[in-house]
C-alpha positions as CSV (number, residue, x, y, z in Angstrom):
1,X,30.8,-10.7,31.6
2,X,33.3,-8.2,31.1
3,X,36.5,-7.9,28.4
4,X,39.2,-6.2,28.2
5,X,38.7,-5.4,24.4
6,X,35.8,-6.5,22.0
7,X,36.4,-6.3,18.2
8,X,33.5,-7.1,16.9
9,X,31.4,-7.2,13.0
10,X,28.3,-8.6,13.5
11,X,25.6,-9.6,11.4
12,X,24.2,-6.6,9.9
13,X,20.7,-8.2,8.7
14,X,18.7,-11.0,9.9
15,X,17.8,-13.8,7.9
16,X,15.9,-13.6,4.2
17,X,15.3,-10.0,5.7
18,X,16.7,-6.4,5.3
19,X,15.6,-5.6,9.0
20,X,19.0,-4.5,10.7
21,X,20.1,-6.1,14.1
22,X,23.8,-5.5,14.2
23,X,22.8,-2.0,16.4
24,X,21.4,-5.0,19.0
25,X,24.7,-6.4,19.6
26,X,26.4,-3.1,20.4
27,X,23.5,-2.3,22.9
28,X,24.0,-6.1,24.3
29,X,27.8,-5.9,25.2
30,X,27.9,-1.6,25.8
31,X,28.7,-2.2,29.0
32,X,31.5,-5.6,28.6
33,X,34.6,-3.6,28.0
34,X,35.8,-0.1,27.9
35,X,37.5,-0.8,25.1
36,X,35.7,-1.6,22.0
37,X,35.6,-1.8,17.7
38,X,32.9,-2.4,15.5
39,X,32.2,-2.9,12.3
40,X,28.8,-2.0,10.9
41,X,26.8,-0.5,7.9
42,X,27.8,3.3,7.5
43,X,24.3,4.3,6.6
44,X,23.1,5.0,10.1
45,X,25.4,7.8,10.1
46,X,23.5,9.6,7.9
47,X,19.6,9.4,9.1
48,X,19.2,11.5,11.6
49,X,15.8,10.7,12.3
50,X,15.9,7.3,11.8
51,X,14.9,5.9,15.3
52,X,17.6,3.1,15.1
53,X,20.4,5.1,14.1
54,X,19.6,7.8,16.7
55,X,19.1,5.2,19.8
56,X,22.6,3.5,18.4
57,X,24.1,7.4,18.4
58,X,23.1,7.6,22.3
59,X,24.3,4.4,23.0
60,X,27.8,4.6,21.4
61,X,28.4,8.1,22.8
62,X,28.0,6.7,26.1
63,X,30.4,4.1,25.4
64,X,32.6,6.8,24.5
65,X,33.1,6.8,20.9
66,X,36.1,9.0,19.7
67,X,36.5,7.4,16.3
68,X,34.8,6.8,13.4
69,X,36.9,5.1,10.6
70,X,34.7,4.8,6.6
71,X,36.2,1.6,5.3
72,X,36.7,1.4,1.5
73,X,33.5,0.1,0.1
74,X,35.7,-2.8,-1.3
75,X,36.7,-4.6,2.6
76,X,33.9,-6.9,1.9
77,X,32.8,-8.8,-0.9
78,X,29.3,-7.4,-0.8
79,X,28.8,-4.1,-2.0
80,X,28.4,-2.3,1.3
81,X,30.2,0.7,2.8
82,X,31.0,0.2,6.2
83,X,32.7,2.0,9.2
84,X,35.0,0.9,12.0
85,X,33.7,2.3,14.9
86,X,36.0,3.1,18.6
87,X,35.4,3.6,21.8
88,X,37.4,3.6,24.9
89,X,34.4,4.9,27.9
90,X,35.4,8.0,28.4
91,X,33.9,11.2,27.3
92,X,34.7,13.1,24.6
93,X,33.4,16.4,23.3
94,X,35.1,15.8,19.8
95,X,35.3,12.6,17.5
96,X,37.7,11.7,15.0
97,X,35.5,11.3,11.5
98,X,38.0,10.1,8.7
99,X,39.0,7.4,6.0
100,X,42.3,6.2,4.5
101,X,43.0,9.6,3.0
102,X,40.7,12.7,4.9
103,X,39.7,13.3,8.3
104,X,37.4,15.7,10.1
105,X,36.7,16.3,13.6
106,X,33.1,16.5,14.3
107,X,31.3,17.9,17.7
108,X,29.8,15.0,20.1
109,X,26.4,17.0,20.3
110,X,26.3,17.7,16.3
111,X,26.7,13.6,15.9
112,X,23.9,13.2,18.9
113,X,21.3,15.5,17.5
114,X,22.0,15.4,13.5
115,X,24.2,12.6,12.7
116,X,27.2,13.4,9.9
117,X,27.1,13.6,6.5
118,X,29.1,11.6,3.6
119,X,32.2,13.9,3.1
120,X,35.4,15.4,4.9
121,X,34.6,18.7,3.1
122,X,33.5,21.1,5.7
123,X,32.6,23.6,3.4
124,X,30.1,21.1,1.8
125,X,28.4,20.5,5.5
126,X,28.4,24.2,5.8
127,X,26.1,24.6,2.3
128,X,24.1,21.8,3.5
129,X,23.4,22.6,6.5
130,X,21.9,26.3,5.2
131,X,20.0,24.6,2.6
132,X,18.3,22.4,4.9
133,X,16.9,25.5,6.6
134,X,14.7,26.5,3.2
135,X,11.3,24.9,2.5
136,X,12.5,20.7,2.3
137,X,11.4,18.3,-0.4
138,X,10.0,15.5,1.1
139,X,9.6,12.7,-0.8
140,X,6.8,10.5,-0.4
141,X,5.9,6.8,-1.3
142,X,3.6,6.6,-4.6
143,X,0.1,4.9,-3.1
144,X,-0.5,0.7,-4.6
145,X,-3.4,1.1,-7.3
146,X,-3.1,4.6,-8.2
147,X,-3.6,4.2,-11.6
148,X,-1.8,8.0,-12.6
149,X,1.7,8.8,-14.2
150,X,4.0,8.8,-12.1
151,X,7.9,10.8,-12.1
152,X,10.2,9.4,-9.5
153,X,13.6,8.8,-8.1
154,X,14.4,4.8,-7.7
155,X,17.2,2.8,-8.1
156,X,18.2,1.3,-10.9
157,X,20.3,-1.9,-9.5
158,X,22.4,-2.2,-6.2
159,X,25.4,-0.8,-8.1
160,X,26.7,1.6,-5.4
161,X,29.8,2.7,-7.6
162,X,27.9,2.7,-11.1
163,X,24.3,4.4,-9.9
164,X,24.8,5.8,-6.2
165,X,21.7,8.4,-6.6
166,X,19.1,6.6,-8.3
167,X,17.8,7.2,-11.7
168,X,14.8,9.3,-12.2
169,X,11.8,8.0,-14.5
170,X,8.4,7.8,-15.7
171,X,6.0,5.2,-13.8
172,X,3.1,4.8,-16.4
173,X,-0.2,3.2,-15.1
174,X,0.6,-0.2,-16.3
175,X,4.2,-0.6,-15.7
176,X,5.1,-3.3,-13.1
177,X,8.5,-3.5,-11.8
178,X,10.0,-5.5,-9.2
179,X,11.8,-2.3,-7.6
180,X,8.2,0.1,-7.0
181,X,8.7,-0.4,-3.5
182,X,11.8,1.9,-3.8
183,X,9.8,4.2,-6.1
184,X,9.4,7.5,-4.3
185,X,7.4,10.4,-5.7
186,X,8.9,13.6,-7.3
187,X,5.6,14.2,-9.3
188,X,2.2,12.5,-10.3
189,X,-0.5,13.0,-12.1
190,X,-3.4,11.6,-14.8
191,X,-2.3,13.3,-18.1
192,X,0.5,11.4,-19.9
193,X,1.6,14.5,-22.0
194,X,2.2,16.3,-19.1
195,X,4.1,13.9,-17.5
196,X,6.4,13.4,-20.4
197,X,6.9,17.0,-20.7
198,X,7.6,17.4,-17.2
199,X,10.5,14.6,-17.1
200,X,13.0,16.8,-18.6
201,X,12.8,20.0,-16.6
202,X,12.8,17.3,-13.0
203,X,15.5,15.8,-14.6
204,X,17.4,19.3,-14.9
205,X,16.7,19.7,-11.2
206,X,18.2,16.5,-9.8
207,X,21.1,16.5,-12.5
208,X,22.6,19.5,-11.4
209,X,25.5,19.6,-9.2
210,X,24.0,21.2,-5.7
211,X,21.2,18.4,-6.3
212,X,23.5,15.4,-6.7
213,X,25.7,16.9,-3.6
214,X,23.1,17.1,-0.8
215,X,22.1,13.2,-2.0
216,X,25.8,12.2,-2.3
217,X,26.1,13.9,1.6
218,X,23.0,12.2,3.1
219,X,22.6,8.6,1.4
220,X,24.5,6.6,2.6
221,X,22.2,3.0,1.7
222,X,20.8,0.8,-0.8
223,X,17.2,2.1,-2.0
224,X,15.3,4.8,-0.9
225,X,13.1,6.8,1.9
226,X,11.3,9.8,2.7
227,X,14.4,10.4,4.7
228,X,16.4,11.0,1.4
229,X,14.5,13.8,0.8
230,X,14.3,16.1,3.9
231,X,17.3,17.7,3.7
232,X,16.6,18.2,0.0
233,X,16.1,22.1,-1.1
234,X,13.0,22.5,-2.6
235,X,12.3,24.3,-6.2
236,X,9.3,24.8,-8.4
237,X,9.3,22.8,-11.7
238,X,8.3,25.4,-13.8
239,X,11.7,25.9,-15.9
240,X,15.2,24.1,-17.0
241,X,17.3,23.8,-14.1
242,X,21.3,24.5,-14.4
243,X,24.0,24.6,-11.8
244,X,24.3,28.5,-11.8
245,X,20.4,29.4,-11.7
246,X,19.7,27.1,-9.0
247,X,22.6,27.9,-6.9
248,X,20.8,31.7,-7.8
249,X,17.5,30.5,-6.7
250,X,18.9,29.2,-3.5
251,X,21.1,32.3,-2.6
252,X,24.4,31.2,-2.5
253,X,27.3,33.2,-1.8
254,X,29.8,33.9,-4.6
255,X,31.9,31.6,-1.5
256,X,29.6,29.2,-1.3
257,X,29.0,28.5,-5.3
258,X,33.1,28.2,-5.6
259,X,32.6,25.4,-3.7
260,X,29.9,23.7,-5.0
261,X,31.9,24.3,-9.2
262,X,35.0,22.3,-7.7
263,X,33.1,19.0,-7.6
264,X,31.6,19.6,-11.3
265,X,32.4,16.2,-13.2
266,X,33.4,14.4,-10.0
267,X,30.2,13.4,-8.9
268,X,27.8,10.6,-10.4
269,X,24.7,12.0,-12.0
270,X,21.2,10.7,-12.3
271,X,20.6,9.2,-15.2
């Protein structure tokens, strides 16, 4: 059946389950009209290698996508950002990336092959990009019945506004909590003492600013995945971390560190 427009928000989850499904709507009618919105979950636009998000990149490219609206994360009730997504079947070689207040225009292939990341500040995407180039930290799953101390990044409730990066902590052998599934490893090991010690100086490393930027670029959902972590610069946790000796460890430009001082204070921190 064919439309002349579909304007369309549908459901983003199935039922009792966090499994998405809206992506299988938008591959059901790709072909019904030329001319067609939808409202989904913005997080697929920041997983490049998840397979949904990059089949659902393909598909809406074809459809010719030339817009990409973020919604304010307060259009629903639920605490969800979301983006409006156009398409009118032709090609385009450019799409419109914005929200209520910034735009940026974004290359077709760069949104193919890497998806977008979660600002209108090209000089951000620029730093980011180069970092992701250095040796990644790629966070991995802490294994069920390990009985060792664990350090690791998890999120403290579903408060997107009030904790967007997660909170990092110590995981002690015998503590249970209903959120270890979103529990991902920054460190572990079988001496206690060394993993209190340790908790400050990983905690200097994800407070600082560069840190808390590449996250607030890249995450874009609820919980966490190794995917979090891959664009995620990589530094030895052998010393205090502040904004000015990593930005030295990770060879900024005088340009590029400018940059990164503006957003100081502006930016939710791990707590």
């Amino acid at each position: 059946m064919i439309f002349e427009n579909i304007i369309a928000n549908p459901p983003y989850n199935s039922e009792n389950s966090i499994s998405p499904i809206y992506q299988n709507f938008i591959e059901k009618f790709s072909k019904s009209s030329k001319n067609q919105s939808w409202i989904v979950p913005a997080s697929f636009l920041y997983a490049p290698n998840w397979g949904v998000a990059k089949k659902m990149r393909l598909n809406l490219t074809e459809m010719g996508l030339y817009g990409i609206k973020v919604n304010p994360l307060d259009t629903f009730t639920a605490s969800v950002y979301t983006a409006t997504l156009f398409a009118d079947g032709k090609k385009h070689s450019k799409i419109k990336y914005y929200s209520d207040n910034e735009s940026l225009e974004v290359d077709t292939l760069r949104f193919l092959s890497r998806g977008l990341y979660n600002s209108f500040d090209k000089d951000l995407w620029d730093i980011i990009d180069k970092l992701s180039k250095r040796k990644c930290f790629v966070g991995e799953k802490f294994k069920d019945g390990v009985p060792n101390v664990k350090i690791g990044t998890y999120d403290i409730n579903r408060d997107m506004n009030g904790n967007k990066f997660g909170s990092v902590g110590l995981k002690k052998p015998d503590w249970n909590h209903n959120n270890a599934h979103k529990f991902y490893k920054l460190w572990e090991g079988d001496d206690l003492e060394e993993g209190e010690r340790l908790l400050p100086i990983i905690k200097t490393f994800w407070n600082t600013d560069i840190m808390q930027i590449v996250l607030m670029l890249t995450k874009g959902s609820y919980g966490w995945s190794a995917s979090h972590f891959t664009n995620c610069p990589w530094a030895p946790y052998d010393r205090e971390w502040d904004n000015e000796s990593l930005m030295d460890y990770f060879e900024l430009t005088e340009k590029e560190k400018k940059v990164i001082r503006k957003y100081h204070g502006k930016i939710n921190v791990i707590n």
